[in-house]
C-alpha positions in Angstrom: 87.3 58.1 85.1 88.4 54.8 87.5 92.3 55.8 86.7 91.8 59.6 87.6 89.9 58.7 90.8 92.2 56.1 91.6 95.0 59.1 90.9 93.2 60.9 93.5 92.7 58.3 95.8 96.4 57.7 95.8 97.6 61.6 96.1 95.2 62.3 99.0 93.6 59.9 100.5 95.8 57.1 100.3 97.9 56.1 103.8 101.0 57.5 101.7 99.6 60.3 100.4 101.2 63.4 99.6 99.8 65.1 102.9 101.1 62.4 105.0 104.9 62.1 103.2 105.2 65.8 103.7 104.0 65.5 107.3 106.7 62.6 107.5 109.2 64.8 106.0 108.5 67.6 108.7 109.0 65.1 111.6 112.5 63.6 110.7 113.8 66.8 109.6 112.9 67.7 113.3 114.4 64.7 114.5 117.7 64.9 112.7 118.4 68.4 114.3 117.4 66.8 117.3 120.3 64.0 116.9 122.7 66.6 115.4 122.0 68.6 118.9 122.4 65.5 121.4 125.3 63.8 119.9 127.1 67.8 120.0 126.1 67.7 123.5 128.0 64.4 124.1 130.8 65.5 122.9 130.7 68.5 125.0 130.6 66.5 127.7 132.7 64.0 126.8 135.1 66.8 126.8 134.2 68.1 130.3 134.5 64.9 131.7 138.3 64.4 130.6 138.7 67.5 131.9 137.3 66.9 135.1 139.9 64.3 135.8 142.4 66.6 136.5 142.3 67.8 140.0 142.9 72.1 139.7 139.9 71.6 137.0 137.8 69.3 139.2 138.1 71.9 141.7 137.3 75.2 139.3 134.4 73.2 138.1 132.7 72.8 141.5 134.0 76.6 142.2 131.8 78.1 139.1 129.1 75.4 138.8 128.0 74.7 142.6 129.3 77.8 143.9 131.4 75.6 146.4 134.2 77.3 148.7 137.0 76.7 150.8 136.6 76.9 154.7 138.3 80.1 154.7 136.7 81.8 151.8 133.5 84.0 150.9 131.7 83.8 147.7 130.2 87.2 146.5 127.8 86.7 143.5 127.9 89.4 140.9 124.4 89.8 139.1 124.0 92.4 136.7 121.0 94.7 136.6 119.3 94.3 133.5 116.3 95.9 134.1 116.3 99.2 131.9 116.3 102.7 133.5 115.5 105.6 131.3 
């Protein structure tokens, strides 16, 4: 009887217990994608940045991303309807 409640005692109740390892599990699953994710977005970045040190794609960046213009220039945004007409 003492080994099978100690059994029991261990498998739930216990501060490793099988609820708690899963649990544990769960969270650095989550956290791997999470690292997987940020260390992809560095590279983009990385990747932008070399880019960005070339003048004509410094200047196409700041075109797309910040809509900026030249003096002499007028920027017409395109924005697709998407709302559904039947």
């Amino acid at each position: 009887m003492a080994g099978l409640g100690f059994l029991v005692w261990i498998l739930f109740f216990d501060k490793y217990s099988l609820i708690n390892q899963y649990e544990d599990r769960k969270v650095l699953f989550g956290l791997k994608k999470e690292k997987q994710y940020y260390q992809d977005e560095i590279k983009n970045t990385s990747n932008d940045l070399k880019d960005l040190k070339n003048d004509k794609t410094l200047e196409r960046f700041a075109r797309e991303k910040y809509l900026m213009k030249k003096e002499n220039e007028e920027i017409w945004l395109v924005i697709p309807d998407t709302s559904k007409n039947s």
